[in-house]
C-alpha positions as CSV (number, residue, x, y, z in Angstrom):
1,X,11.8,184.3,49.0
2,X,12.5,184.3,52.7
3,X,16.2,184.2,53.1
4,X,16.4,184.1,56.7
5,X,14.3,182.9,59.9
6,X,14.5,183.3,63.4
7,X,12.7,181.4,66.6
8,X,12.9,183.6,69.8
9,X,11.1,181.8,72.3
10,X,12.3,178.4,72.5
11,X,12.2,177.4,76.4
12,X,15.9,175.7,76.3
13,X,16.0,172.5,78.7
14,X,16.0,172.8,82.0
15,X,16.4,169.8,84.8
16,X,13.6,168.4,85.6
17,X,11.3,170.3,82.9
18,X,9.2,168.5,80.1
19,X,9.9,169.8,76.8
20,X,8.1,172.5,75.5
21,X,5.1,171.1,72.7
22,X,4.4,174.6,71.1
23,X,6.4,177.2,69.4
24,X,5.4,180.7,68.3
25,X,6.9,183.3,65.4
26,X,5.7,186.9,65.1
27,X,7.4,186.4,61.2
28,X,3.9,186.0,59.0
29,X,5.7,184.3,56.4
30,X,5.7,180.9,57.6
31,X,3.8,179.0,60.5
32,X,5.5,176.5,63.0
33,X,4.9,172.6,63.2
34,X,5.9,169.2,63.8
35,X,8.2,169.6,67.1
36,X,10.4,167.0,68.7
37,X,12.7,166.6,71.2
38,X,15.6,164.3,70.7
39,X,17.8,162.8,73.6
40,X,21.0,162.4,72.3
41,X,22.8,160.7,74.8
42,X,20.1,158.2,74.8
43,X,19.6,158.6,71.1
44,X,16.3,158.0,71.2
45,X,13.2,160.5,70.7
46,X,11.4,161.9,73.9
47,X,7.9,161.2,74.8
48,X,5.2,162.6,76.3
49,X,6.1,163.3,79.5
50,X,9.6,162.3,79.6
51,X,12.0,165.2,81.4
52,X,15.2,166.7,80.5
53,X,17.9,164.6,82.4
54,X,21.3,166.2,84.2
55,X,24.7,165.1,82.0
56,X,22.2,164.8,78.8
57,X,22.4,166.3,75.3
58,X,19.1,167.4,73.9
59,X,18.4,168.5,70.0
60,X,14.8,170.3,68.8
61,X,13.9,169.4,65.0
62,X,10.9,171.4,63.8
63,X,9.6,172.8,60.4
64,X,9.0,176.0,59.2
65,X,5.9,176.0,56.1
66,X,5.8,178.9,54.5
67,X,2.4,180.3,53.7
68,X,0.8,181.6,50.5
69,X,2.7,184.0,48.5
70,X,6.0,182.8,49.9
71,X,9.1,180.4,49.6
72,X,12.0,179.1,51.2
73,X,15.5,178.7,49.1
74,X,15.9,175.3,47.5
75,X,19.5,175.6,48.5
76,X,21.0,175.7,52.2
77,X,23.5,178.2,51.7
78,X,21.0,180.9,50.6
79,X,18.7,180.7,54.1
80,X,20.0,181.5,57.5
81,X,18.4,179.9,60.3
82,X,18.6,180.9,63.8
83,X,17.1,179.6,67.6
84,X,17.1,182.2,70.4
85,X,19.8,184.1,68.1
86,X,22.0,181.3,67.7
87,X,23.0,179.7,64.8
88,X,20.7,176.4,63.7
89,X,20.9,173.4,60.7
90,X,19.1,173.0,57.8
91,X,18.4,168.9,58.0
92,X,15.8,169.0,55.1
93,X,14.5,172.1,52.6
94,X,12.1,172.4,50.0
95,X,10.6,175.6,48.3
96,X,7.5,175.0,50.4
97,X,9.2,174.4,54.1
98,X,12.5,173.5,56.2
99,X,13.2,172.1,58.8
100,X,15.9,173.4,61.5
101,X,17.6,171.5,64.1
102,X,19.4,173.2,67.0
103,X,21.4,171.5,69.8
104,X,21.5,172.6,73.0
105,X,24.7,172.7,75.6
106,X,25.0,169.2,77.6
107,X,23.1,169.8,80.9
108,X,24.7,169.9,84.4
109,X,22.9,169.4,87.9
110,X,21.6,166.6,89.1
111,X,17.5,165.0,89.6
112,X,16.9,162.3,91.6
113,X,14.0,159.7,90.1
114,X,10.9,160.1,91.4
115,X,9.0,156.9,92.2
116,X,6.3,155.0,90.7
117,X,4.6,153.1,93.4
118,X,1.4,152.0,91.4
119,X,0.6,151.1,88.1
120,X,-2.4,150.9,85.5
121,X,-2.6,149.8,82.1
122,X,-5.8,150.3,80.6
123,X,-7.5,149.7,77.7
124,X,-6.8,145.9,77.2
125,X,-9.8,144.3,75.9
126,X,-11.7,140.8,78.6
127,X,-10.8,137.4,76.5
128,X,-14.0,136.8,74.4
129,X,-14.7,133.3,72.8
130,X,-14.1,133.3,69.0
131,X,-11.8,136.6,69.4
132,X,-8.1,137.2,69.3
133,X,-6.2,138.5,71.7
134,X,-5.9,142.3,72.5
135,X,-2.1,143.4,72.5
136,X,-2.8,146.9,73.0
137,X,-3.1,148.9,75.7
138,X,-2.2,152.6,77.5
139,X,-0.4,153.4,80.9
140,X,-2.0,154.9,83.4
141,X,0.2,158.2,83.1
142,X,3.1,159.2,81.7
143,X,5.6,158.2,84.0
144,X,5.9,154.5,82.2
145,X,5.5,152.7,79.3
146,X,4.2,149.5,78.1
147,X,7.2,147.5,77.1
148,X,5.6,144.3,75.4
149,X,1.7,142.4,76.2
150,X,2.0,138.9,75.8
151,X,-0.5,136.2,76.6
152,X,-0.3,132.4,78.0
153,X,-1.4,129.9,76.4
154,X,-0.4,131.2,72.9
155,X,-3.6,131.8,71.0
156,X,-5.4,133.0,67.8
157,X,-8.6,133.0,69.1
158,X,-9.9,132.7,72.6
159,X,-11.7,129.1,73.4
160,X,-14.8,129.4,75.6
161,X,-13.9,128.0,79.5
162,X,-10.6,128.4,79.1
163,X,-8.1,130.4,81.2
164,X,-5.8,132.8,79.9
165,X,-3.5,135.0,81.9
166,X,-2.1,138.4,80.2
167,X,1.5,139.3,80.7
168,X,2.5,143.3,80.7
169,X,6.2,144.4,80.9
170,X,6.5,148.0,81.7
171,X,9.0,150.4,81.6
172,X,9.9,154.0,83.3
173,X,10.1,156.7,81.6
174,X,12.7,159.0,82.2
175,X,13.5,160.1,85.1
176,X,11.5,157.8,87.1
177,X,12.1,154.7,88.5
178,X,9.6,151.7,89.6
179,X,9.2,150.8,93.5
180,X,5.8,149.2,92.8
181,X,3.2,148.3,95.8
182,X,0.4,147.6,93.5
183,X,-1.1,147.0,90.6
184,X,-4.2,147.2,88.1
185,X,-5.1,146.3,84.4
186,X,-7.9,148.2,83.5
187,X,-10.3,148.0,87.2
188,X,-9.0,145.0,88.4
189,X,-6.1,144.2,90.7
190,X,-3.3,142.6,89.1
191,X,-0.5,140.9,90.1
192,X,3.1,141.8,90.3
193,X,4.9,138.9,89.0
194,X,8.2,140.7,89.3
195,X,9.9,144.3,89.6
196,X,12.9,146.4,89.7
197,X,13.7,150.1,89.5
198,X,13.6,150.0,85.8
199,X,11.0,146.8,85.1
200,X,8.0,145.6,86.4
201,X,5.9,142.5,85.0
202,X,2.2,142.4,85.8
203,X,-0.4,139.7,85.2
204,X,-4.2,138.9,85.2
205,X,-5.8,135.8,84.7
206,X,-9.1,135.7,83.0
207,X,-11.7,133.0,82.6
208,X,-14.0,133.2,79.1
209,X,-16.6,132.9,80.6
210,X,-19.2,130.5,78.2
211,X,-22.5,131.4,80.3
212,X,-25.2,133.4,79.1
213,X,-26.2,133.4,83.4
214,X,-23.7,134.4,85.2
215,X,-21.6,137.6,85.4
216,X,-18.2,138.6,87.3
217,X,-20.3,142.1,88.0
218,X,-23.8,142.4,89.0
219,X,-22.7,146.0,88.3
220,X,-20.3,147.3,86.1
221,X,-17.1,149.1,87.3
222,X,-17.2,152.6,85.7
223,X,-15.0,155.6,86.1
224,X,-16.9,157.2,89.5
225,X,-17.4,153.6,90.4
226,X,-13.9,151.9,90.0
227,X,-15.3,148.4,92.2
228,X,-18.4,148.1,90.9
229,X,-20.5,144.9,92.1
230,X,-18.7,142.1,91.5
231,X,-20.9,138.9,91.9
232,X,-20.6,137.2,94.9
233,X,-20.3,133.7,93.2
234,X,-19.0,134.4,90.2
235,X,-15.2,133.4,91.0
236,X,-16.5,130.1,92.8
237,X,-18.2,128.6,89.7
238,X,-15.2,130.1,87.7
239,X,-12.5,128.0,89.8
240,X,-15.0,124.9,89.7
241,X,-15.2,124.8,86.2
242,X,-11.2,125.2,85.9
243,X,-11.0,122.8,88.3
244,X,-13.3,120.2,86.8
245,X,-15.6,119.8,89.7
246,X,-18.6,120.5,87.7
247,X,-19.8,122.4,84.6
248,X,-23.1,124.1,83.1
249,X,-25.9,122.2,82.6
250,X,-25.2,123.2,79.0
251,X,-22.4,124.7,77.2
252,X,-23.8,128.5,77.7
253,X,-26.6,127.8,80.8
254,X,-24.6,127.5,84.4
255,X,-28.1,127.5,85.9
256,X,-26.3,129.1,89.3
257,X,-30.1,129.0,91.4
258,X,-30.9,125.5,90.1
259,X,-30.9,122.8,93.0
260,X,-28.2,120.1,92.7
261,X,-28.9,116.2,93.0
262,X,-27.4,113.9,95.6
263,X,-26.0,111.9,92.2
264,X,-24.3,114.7,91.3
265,X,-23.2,116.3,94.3
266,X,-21.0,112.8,95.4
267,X,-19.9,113.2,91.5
268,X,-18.4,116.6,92.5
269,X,-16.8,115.2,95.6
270,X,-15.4,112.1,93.9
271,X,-13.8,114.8,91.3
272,X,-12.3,116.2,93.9
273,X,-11.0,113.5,95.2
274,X,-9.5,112.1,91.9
275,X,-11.9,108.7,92.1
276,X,-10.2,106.0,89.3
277,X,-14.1,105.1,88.3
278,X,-12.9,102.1,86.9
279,X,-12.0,100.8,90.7
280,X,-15.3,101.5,91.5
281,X,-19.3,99.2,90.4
282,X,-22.0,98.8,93.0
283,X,-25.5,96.7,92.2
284,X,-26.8,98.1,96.0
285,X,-29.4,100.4,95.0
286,X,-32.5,99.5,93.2
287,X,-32.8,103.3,91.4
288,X,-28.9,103.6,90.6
289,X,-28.2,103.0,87.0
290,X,-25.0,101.0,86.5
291,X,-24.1,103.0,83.0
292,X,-24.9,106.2,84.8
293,X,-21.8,108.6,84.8
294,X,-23.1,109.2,88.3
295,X,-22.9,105.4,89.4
296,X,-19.3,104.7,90.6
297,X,-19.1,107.4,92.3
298,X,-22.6,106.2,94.2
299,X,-20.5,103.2,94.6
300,X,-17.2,105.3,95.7
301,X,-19.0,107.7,98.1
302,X,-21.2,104.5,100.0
303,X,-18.1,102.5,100.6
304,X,-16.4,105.2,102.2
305,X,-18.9,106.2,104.3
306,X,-19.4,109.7,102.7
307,X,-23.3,109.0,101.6
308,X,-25.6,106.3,102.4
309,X,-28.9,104.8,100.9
310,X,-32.1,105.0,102.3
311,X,-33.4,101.6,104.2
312,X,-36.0,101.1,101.2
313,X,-32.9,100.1,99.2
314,X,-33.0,103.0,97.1
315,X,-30.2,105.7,96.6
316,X,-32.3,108.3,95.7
317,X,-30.1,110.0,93.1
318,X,-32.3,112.6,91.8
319,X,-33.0,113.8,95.1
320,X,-31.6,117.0,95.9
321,X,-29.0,118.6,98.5
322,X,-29.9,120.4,101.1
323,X,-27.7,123.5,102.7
324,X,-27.3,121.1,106.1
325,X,-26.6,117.9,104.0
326,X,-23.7,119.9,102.1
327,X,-22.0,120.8,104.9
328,X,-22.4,117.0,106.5
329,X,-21.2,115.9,103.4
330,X,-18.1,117.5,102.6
331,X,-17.3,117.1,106.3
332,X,-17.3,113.5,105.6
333,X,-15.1,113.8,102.7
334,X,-12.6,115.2,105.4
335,X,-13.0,112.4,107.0
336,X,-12.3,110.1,104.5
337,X,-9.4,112.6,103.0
338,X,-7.4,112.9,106.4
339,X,-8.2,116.6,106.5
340,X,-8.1,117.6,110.3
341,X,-11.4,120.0,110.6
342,X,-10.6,122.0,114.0
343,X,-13.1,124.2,116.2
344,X,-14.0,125.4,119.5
345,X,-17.3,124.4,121.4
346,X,-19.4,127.4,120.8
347,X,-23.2,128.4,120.0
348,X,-23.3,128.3,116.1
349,X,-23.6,131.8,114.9
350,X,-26.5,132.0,112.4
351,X,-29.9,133.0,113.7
352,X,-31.6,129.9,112.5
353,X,-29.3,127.9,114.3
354,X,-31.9,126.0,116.3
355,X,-33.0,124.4,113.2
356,X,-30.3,122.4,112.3
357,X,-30.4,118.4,112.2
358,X,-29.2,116.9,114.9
359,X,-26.4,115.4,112.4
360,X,-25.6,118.3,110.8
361,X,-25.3,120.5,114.0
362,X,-21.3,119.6,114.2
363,X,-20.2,119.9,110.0
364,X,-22.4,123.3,110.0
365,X,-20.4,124.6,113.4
366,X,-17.4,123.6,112.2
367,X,-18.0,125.3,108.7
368,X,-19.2,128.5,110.3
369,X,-16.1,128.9,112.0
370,X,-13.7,128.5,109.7
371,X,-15.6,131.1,107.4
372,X,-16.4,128.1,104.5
373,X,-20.6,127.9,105.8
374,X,-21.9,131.5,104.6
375,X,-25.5,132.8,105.2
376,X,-27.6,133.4,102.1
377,X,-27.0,136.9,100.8
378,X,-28.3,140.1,103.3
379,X,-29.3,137.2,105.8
380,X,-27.9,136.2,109.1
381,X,-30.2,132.9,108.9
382,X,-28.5,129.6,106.8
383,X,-31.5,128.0,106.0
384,X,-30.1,124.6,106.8
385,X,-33.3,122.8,105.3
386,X,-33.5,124.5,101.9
387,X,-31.8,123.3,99.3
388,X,-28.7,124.1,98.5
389,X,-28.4,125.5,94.5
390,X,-25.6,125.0,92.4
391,X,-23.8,128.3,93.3
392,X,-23.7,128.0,96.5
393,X,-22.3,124.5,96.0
394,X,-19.4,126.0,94.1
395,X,-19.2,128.7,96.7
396,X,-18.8,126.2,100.0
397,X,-16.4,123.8,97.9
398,X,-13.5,126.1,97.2
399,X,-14.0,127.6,100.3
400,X,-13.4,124.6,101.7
401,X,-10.1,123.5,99.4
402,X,-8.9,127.4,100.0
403,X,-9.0,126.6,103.8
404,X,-8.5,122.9,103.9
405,X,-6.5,122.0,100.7
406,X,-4.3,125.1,100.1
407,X,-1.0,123.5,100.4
C-alpha cells in the first residue's frame, strides 16, 4: 500500500504563463493523469490557452493511478500527499487512485491584456437545402471563445433560395481583450455587427444556392489558397434572385450563358420598378399574348417610353437582348425613374468602341464610367452587338441599383 506521495515539479503560476499540461513522478508506483487548472477567483476551470491572471487564486486537481501490484489507502488519514513538498487534499480516493488538489498563494503583479485585432471562427458548415443548421464551430486561436452561434430566420432545415445570415458571439479569453478590425467565418469576410473589449458579434449571410450551374468559386478556397476564385457573377444572380428580379429557368438550372428575351428583360425592369400589373393591358402588338406573364409589362415598358415595337406591329418578344440594347434600356428606365445618370464628354473606353449604335453610344458611355458597363471577362472589347446572357444581365442590373439606387 503506498502511504505517501509526492509531486516535485509542478511549475507554480506565474503572470502571464499558461498552465503547465504535463506532470512527471520518478515514484514507479503510480502514473500521473487528468490535470486541471482551476481559477478560483473566477470559479471557473481554465482552458486552453488561458494565462494565470495578477490578484488571482489558482488550484491544480490531478490523479494519481496506481499501477499493478499496488494500492492507495481507502481512507484519507492513512496517505499523505504532498506538491513541491507542501502539504495537498485528498478530494476523492479509491484503492485504485486519488486525486490531490493543491492551492497555490494569490498572485501579485500586474499584466496588461493583449489585443485581439482579428477573428476567425472556423468550421461552421455553408447552409445546404434539406439540412439543419450547423451550431458548431472553433476559434481561430486560443485567445477567444465562441460564446453562442445563432441563425436568422429560425430554422430546422434550410429552404433552397433562401437567405440566411449566421450570428457568432465571441468572447476573450483571459487575459485578452477584443479591439477587432476584421473579421472571418471560415474563408470569408464577415461582418462585425458589434464589439467591445470583452464581446464581439460577427455575421455572414449566405444564399442556398438551388442551382446545379452556378458556383460562388470557380476555385475552391483551400488552406495555401485562402481567396480562391470566387465567380465573377455568382453574387449578381444571388442578389437578383433575393431581390426578385428574375429566377432560373428551372428550380436547379440558372442557365447563366443563356441569352435573355426582350419579354423578359422589360419583365425584369418592371420588377424593379414595382409595376402594379393590374394598372397595366395593351392589344398594340400582333405577337404579344395578352395572358402572357410577360404582357403588362410589354404594355408598362411601351407607355413609358422604355421599349418600343417594331413598325410591322410586332413586339418581338422572343427576340433577344443585346449587350448595347441593355445598357439603352436600363438607361431609359432612369429616365422614366428620375435617376440622374451623370458623365463627362470623353472617348468611351472599350476597344470596340467604334462599334456601338449610334443610340446606344450615350447609355454605354455613361455606364462605362460609372463602372456598371463591364467588358466580357480577359477582354477590353464590350461586344456591344452580341447578346447579352442572363449573367451578365444580373451583373449590370445590381451594378446599376448599387450605384444608382443605394439610398
Amino acid at each position: 500500500t503506498v502511504s505517501s506521495v509526492e509531486i516535485k515539479n509542478v511549475v507554480a503560476p506565474v503572470v502571464g504563463a499558461t498552465p503547465s499540461a504535463v506532470f512527471t513522478t520518478s515514484d514507479d508506483r503510480y502514473t500521473v493523469s487528468n490535470i486541471e487548472w482551476y481559477n478560483n477567483t473566477l470559479d471557473r476551470k481554465m482552458h486552453t490557452g488561458d494565462i494565470f491572471l495578477p490578484g488571482n487564486s489558482y488550484s491544480v486537481i490531478f490523479t494519481l493511478n496506481a499501477k499493478s501490484g499496488y494500492s492507495f489507502p481507502t481512507y484519507p488519514t492513512n496517505l499523505t500527499a504532498k506538491i513541491n513538498g507542501k502539504n495537498a487534499t485528498l478530494v476523492n480516493y479509491t484503492g485504485s487512485s486519488i486525486a490531490i488538489k493543491y492551492t497555490f498563494d494569490t498572485l501579485a503583479g500586474t499584466l496588461p491584456a493583449t489585443e485581439i485585432k482579428t477573428v476567425t471562427v472556423n468550421g461552421i458548415a455553408d447552409p445546404v437545402a434539406g439540412q439543419a443548421p450547423d451550431t458548431t464551430g472553433t476559434p481561430g486561436d486560443s485567445s477567444y471563445h465562441i460564446g453562442s452561434i445563432n441563425w436568422n430566420p429560425t430554422t430546422t432545415q434550410f429552404k433552397a433560395g433562401a437567405s440566411y445570415t449566421v450570428e457568432i458571439t465571441l468572447v476573450p479569453a483571459n487575459g485578452y481583450k477584443f479591439n477587432v478590425e476584421s473579421a472571418k467565418i471560415g474563408y470569408r469576410n464577415a461582418k462585425i455587427e458589434s464589439k467591445s473589449a470583452d464581446k464581439v458579434v460577427i455575421s455572414y449571410n449566405y444564399w442556398v444556392n438551388p442551382f446545379i450551374d452556378i458556383r460562388e468559386y470557380d476555385v475552391e478556397p483551400t488552406p495555401g489558397n485562402p481567396n480562391g476564385v470566387p465567380n465573377r457573377y455568382y453574387v449578381f444572380i444571388k442578389y437578383c434572385y433575393l431581390n426578385k428580379l428574375f429566377y432560373g429557368i428551372s428550380d436547379t438550372t440558372f442557365a447563366p450563358d443563356a441569352t435573355m428575351t426582350r419579354a423578359m428583360f422589360v419583365t425584369v425592369l418592371g420588377r424593379l420598378a414595382g409595376v402594379d400589373v393590374a394598372s397595366y393591358k395593351t392589344d398594340k402588338f400582333k405577337d404579344v399574348d395578352q395572358k402572357a406573364l410577360y404582357a403588362p409589362y410589354v404594355a408598362w415598358a411601351t407607355q413609358n417610353n422604355i421599349v418600343q415595337g417594331y413598325t410591322d406591329g410586332n413586339f418581338g418578344p422572343d427576340d433577344p437582348v443585346t449587350r448595347e440594347q441593355m445598357c439603352e434600356l436600363i438607361r431609359r428606365y432612369a429616365v422614366y425613374a428620375n435617376i440622374p445618370l451623370k458623365y463627362t464628354e470623353r472617348a468611351i473606353a472599350f476597344t470596340d468602341a467604334s462599334k456601338i449604335s449610334d443610340y446606344a453610344k450615350a447609355a454605354v458611355s455613361i455606364f462605362e464610367q460609372a463602372g456598371v458597363a463591364l467588358p466580357r471577362p480577359n477582354k477590353t472589347d464590350f461586344d456591344p452587338k452580341e447578346n447579352a446572357m442572363r449573367k451578365e444581365i444580373a451583373e449590370m442590373l445590381i451594378l446599376f441599383m448599387m450605384k444608382y439606387m443605394n439610398d
